[in-house]
C-alpha positions in Angstrom: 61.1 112.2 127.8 63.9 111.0 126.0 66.3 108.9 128.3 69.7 107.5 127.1 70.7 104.2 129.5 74.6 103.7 130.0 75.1 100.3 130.8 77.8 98.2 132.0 75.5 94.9 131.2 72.5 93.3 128.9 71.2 90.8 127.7 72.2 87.9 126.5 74.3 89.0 130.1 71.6 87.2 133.3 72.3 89.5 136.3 70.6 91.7 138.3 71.7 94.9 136.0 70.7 93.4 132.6 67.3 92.4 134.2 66.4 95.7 135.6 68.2 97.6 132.8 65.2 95.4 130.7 62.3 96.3 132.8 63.4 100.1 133.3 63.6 100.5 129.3 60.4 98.4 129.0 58.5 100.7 131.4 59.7 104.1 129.8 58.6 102.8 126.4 55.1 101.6 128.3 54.8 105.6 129.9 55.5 106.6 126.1 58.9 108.1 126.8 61.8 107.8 124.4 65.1 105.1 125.8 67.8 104.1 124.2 70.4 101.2 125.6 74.1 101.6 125.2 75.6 98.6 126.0 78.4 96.2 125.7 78.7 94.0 122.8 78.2 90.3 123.5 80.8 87.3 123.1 81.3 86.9 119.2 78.7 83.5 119.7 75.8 85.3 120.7 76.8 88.5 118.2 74.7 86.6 115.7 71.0 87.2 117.2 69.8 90.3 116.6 68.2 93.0 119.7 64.7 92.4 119.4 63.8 95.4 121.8 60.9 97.7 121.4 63.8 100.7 121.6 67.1 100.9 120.0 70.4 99.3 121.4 73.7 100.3 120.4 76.2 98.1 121.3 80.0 99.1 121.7 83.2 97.0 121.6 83.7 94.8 124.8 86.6 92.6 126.0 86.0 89.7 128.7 86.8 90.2 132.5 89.6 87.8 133.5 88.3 85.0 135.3 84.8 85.8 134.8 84.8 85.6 131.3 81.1 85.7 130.6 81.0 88.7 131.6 82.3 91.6 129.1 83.7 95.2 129.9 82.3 97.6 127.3 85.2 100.2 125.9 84.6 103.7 125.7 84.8 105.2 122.6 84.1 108.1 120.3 80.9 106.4 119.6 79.9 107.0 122.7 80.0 110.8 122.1 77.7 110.3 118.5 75.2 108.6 119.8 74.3 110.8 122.8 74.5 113.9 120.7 72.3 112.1 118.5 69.7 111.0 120.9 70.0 114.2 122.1 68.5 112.9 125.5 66.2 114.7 128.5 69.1 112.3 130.9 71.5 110.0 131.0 70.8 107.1 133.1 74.2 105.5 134.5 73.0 101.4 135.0 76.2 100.0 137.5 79.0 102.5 136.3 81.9 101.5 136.5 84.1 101.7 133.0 81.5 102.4 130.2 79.2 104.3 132.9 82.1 106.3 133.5 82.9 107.3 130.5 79.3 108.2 129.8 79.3 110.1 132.6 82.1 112.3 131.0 80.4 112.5 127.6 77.4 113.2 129.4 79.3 116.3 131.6 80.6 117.6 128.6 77.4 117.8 126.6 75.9 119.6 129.5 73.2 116.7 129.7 71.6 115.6 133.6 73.1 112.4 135.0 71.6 109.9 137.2 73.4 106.7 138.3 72.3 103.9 139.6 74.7 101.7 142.0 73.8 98.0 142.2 77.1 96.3 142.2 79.2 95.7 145.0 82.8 96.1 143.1 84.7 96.2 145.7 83.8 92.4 147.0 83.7 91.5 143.2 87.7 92.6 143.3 88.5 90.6 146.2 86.7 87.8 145.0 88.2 87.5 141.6 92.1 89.0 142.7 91.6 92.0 140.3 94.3 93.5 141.8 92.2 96.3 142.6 92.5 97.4 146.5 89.2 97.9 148.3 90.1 101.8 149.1 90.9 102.2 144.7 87.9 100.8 144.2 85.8 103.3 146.5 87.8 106.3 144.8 86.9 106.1 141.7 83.4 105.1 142.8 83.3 108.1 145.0 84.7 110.1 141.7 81.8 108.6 139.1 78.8 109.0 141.5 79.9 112.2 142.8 80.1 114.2 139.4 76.3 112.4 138.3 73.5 114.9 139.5 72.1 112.1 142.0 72.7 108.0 142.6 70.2 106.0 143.5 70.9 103.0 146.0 68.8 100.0 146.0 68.9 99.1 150.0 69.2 101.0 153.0 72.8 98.8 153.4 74.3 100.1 149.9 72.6 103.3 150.7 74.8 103.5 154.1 77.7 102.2 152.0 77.8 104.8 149.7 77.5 107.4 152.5 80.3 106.1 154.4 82.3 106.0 151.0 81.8 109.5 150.8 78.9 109.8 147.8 76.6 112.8 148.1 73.1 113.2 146.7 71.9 109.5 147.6 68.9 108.1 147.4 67.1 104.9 147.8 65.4 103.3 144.9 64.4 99.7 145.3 63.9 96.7 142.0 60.5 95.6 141.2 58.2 92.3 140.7 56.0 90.4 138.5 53.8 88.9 141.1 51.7 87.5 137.9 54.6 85.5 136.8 56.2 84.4 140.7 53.0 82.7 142.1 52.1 80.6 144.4 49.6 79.0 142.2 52.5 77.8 139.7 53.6 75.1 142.6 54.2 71.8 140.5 53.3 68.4 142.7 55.3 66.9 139.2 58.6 68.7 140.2 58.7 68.5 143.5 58.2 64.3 142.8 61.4 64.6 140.8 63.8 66.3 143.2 62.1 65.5 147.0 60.9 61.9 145.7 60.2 60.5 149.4 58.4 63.7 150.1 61.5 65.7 151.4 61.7 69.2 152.3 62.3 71.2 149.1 65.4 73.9 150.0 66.0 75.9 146.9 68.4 78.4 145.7 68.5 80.9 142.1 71.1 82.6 141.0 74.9 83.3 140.0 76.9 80.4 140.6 80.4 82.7 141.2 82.4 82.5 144.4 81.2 85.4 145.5 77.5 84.4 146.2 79.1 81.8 148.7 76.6 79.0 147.6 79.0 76.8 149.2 77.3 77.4 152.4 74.6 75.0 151.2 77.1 72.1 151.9 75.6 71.6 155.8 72.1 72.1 155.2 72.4 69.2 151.8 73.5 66.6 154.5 70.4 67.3 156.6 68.1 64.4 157.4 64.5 65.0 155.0 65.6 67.8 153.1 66.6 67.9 149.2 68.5 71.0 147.9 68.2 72.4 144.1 70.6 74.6 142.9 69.1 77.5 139.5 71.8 79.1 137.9 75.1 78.6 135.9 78.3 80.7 136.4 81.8 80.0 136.7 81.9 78.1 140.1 79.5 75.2 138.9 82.2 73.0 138.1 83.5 73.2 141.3 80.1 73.3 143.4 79.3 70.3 141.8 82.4 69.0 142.9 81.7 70.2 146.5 78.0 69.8 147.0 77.4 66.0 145.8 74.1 66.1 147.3 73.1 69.3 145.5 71.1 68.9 142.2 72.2 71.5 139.7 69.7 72.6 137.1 71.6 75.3 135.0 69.9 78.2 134.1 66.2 78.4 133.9 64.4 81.5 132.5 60.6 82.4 132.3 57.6 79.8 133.1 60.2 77.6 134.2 62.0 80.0 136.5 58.4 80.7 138.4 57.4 76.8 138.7 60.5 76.2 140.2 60.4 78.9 142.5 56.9 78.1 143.9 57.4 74.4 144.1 60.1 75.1 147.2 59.5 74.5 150.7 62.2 76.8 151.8 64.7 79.9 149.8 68.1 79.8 151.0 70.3 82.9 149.6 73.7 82.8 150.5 75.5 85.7 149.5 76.7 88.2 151.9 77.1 91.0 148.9 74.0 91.5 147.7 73.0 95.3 147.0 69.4 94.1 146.9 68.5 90.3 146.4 66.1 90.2 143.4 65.9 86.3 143.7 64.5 87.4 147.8 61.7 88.7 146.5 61.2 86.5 143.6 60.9 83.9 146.2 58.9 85.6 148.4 56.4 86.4 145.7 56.1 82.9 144.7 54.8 82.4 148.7 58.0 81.2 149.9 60.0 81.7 152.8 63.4 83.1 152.7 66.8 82.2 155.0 69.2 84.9 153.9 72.7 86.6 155.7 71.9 89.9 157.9 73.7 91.9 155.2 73.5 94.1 152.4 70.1 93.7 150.2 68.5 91.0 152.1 67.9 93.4 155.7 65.8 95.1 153.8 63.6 92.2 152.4 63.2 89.9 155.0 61.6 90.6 158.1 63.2 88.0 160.6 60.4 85.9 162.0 57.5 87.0 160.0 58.9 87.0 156.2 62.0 84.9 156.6 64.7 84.3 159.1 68.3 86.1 158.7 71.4 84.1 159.7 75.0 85.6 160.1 76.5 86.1 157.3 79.2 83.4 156.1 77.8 81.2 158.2 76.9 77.8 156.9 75.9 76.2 160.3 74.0 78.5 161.3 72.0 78.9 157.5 71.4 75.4 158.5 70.2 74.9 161.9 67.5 77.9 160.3 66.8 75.3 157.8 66.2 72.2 160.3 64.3 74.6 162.0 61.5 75.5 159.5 61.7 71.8 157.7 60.5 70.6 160.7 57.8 73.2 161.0 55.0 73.3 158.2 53.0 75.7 160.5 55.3 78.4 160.4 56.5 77.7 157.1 53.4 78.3 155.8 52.7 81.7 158.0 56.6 83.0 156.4 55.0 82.4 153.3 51.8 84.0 153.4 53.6 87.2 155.0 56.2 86.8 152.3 53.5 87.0 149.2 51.7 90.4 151.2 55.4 91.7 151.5 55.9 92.4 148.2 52.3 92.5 147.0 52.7 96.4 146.0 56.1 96.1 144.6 55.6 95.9 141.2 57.8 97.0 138.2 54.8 99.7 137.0 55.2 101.1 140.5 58.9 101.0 140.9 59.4 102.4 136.8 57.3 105.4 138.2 59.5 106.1 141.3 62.6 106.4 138.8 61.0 108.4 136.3 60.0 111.2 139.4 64.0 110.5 140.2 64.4 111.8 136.5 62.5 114.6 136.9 63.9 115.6 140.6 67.2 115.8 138.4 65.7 117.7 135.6 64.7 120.3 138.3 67.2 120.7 140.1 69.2 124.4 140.5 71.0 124.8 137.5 70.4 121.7 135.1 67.8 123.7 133.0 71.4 125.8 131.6 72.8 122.2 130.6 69.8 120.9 128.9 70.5 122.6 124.5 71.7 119.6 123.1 72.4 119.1 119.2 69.5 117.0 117.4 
């Protein structure tokens, strides 16, 4: 099958669409299908390293998003048009769409090719975060016109599922993200690391991810001032200026990728995720692979992942006090930390990206058989 992916964001981009826009086009080349990645073009400092993928990457012009200027907006464009008519794809596969997405979606309609688009960003909280000047209901109609004119969407939580629905998007369903429990361990726990940040033998509280107002890691500044606990912040983004102003207490690492990422993840007593927004929570179930228990909001993402009182607890969302008196609780409690964590690691034993690559490409073919889409399929080679 030959698949082309639209996407609004890739690597060098770290975010939960550029990491499963990765493993989805890794797993397609494993299953001996054909992708290619369209994709923004990076900031003119990171232009200079090449796409060492196993499949081809086209990038497109991109401009930066004001006030988030890491992260680029790719431009539709006539190219576009050329390099779908030349892959000459089975479906288009719609990563976040939004701007480029969209206009792949159109390029798409008009070539008569089968759409599938994924949803996995929560725009609408992004606009309010950053003042886009974007009003919650805009944001929702054009959503509700992109996912509407693709041939399904797939949701990655029963929340963003229930979301979508509200909003008015037909044809949903629910496809999850996947995980290396090779590389998130327990076994990679470091005694050396947890020496270095928890010196007098502290309680290890951990977070990974985004640092951008909208993950809310401000929340963290209650459970840094708690008696016996040490909290290490993974991650870079354009609050960590300011967090580090706010969260003295907090020790910052930056961004940490690979062998790294997992050691640090096991050597934590305790995950605490603080963003109310998520439309899944891929550092949940990082954490929970790596045998660690997770304190997240009851919203979005995270209801999914965490089963209150036998993964993880859930706190109320935007709710630093209560994140944590959760915190004091399990600190205080190796016994149950340790059951959290045992029922964590079994949670998302079966979750794999193998298992969750196949689930898509069934998706692909539910669209390929769907009433009519056989008459859209001649496309010029």
């Amino acid at each position: 099958m030959r698949v082309a992916i639209v996407t609004e964001s890739f690597p060098p981009d770290l975010n939960g669409v550029a990491h499963s826009v990765v493993r989805v086009a890794e797993h397609l080349v494993a299953r001996g299908h054909e992708p290619m990645v369209i994709a923004p073009a990076p900031a003119a400092a990171h232009r200079a390293a090449p796409d060492n993928f196993p499949y081809p990457v086209v990038r497109v012009p991109s401009l930066p998003v004001p006030l988030y200027r890491s992260f680029r907006l790719g431009l539709p464009s006539r190219r576009l048009t050329e390099v779908l008519t030349g892959h000459a794809p089975d479906v288009v596969h719609l990563a976040s769409p939004f701007v480029l997405g969209a206009r792949g979606l159109t390029v798409a309609r008009r070539l008569r090719l089968p759409t599938l688009a994924v949803y996995q960003t929560d725009v609408a909280a992004y606009a309010r975060a950053y003042h886009l000047g974007w009003s919650v209901a805009t944001v929702w109609r054009w959503l509700r016109e992109i996912h509407n004119a693709a041939d399904r969407t797939l949701a990655p939580s029963t929340a963003a599922a229930a979301d979508l629905v509200d909003n008015g998007i037909d044809r949903v369903r629910i496809w999850g993200r996947g995980i290396d429990p090779v590389r998130f361990d327990p076994a990679r726990r470091c005694e050396g690391l947890r020496r270095e940040f928890a010196p007098d033998g502290e309680v290890l509280v951990g977070y990974v991810g985004r640092l951008a107002a909208e993950k809310r890691v401000d929340l963290l500044a209650e459970t840094s001032r708690l008696p016996g606990v040490r909290v290490v912040v993974v991650g870079d983004g354009p609050a960590r200026r300011e967090l580090e102003r706010a969260l003295p207490a907090v020790r910052f690492l930056g961004a940490r990728h690979g062998a790294e990422l997992a050691q640090l993840y096991a050597s934590f007593d305790i995950f605490a995720h603080t963003g109310p927004h998520e439309t899944f929570g891929q550092t949940v179930q990082e954490a929970q692979a790596s045998g660690v228990p997770v304190i997240a909001p009851a919203a979005g993402g995270p209801v999914d992942l965490v089963a209150h009182g036998v993964t993880g607890l859930l706190v109320p969302p935007g709710d630093g006090a209560a994140l944590a008196a959760a915190v004091a609780g399990l600190a205080g409690d190796p016994a149950r930390r340790a059951r959290l964590a045992r029922a964590a690691r079994a949670a998302v034993a079966g979750r794999t990206w193998s298992a969750i690559g196949d689930e898509l490409v069934e998706h692909y073919h539910a669209v390929l058989d769907s009433p009519g889409v056989l008459a859209r399929l001649p496309v010029a080679a």
